[in-house]
N, C-alpha and C positions, 0 to 999 in steps of 0.2 A: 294445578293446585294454586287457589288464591295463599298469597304470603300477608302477613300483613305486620309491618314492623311497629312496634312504639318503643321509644327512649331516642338518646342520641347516637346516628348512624355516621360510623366513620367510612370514608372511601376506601372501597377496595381495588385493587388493583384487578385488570380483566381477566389474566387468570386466575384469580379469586374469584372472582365472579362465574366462571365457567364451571372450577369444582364446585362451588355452594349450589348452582344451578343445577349440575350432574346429582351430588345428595340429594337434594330435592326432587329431582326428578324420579331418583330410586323411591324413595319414602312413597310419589305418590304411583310409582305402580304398584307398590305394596299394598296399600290402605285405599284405593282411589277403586270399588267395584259397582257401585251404585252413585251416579251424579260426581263432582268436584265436590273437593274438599278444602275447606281452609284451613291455615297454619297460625297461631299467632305468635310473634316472634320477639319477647321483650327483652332491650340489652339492656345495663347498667355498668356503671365503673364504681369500683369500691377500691380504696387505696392502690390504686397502679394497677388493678385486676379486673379485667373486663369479664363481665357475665354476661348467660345468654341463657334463656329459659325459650323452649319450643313444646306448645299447645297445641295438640291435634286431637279431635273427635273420630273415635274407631270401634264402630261395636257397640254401639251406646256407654262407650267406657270414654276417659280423658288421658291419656297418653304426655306425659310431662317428662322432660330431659330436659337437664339442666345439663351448663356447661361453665368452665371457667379456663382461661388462657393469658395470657402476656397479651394479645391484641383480641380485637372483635372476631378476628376470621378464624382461629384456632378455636374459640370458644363456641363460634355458630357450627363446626365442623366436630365439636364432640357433643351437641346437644342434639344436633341431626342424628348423629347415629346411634347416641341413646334411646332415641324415642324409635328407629330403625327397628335394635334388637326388640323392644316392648313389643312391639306390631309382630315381630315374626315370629315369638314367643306367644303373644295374645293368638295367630291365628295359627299357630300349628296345634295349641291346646282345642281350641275350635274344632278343627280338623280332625283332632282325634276321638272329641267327644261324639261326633255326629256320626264317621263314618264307621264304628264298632259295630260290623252286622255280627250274625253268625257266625256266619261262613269265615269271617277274620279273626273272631276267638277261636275259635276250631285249628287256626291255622298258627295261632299264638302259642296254643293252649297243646297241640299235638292229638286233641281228639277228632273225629273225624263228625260229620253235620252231612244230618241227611234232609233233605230236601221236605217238609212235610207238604199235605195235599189241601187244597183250597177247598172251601163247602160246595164251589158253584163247578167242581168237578164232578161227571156220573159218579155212580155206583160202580158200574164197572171196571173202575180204572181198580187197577192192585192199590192196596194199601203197604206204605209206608213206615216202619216205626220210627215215633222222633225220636227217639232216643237209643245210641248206636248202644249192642250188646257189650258190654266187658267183662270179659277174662279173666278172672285170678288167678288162671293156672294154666302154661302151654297148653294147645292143643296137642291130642296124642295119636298117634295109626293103629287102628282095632282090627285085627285080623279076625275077617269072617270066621263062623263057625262052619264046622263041618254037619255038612245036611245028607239025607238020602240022593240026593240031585235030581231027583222026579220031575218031571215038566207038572205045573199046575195052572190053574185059571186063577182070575181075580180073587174070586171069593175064596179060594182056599186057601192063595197067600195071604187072605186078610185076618183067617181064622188060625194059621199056624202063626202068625205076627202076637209074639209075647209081651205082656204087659210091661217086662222089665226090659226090653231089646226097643231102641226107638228105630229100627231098620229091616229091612228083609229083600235080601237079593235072592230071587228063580228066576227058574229058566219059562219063559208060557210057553202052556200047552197049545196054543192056536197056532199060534207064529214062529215059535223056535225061538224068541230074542231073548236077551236078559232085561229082565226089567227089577226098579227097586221100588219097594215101597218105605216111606218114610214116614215117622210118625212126628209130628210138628209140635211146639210147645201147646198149642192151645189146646192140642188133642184131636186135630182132625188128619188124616193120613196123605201126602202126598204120593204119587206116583210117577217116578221118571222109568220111561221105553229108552235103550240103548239103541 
């Protein structure tokens, strides 16, 4: 990080030196992600009261901390880390504006995000709905009705399958297995083989 001072600079002692150089140091791993950056750093004395004003360009924004102390060194050390919190402040808001995907409100928000399907995917792939089913009311356990228990073929569980029942568990007549037929919202019937 170029620094670049104007007014009058008093000396500091090497340990003063070393922290102002440490703040600055931090400032420019905060702010410093494309090229170096410069600082400008203007002091003043106003009746016995040294001031420090510190300029930095972040973000296409200007970042200003001002500072005041009994000496120069206390006043460069609260103007440094006023313009600190600015930059961590400026880039967490940053940070939060960009990376808001889905999948992160979903995880804010308690709702669940499904995955939707690109155009340059076949046809065959399953379709997705974007937007997850809710609920207004628990789901509840429906106890099968009582049937003749006859083995039948497809087309006859599909013709005993009542318009007001979205389900139909038999036994097939080919196989012996249980199979269910389901009736789907769109209206077309699913079939799961046990």
């Amino acid at each position: 990080m170029r620094i670049t001072f104007t007014g009058r600079q008093d000396k500091l002692t090497p340990s003063q030196e070393r922290k102002l150089a440490t703040a600055f140091a931090r400032l420019s791993r905060l702010i410093e992600r494309k090229g170096e950056k410069g600082a400008l750093v203007a002091l003043s004395a106003f009746r016995g009261r040294q001031n420090a004003e510190v300029r930095v360009n972040f973000y296409d924004q200007t970042l200003i901390g001002q500072g005041s102390g009994p000496d120069q060194f206390a006043a460069l050390m609260d103007a440094v880390e006023r313009v600190e919190k600015q930059a961590q402040k400026s880039r967490e808001k940053w940070r939060l504006s960009k990376r808001e995907t889905p999948a992160r409100q979903a995880r804010t928000t308690g709702e669940p995000s499904l995955p939707s399907l690109s155009p340059a995917e076949p046809e065959s792939a399953p379709r997705i709905r974007k937007k997850a089913h809710k609920r207004s009311h628990p789901s509840k356990v429906v106890q099968a009705r009582e049937s003749d228990h006859k083995p039948m073929t497809v087309e006859e569980a599909m013709m005993a399958l009542e318009e007001e029942h979205d389900y139909m568990v038999y036994r097939d007549a080919e196989s012996d297995q249980v199979r269910v037929l389901i009736r789907r919202r769109d209206g077309k019937v699913d079939l799961i083989e046990a």
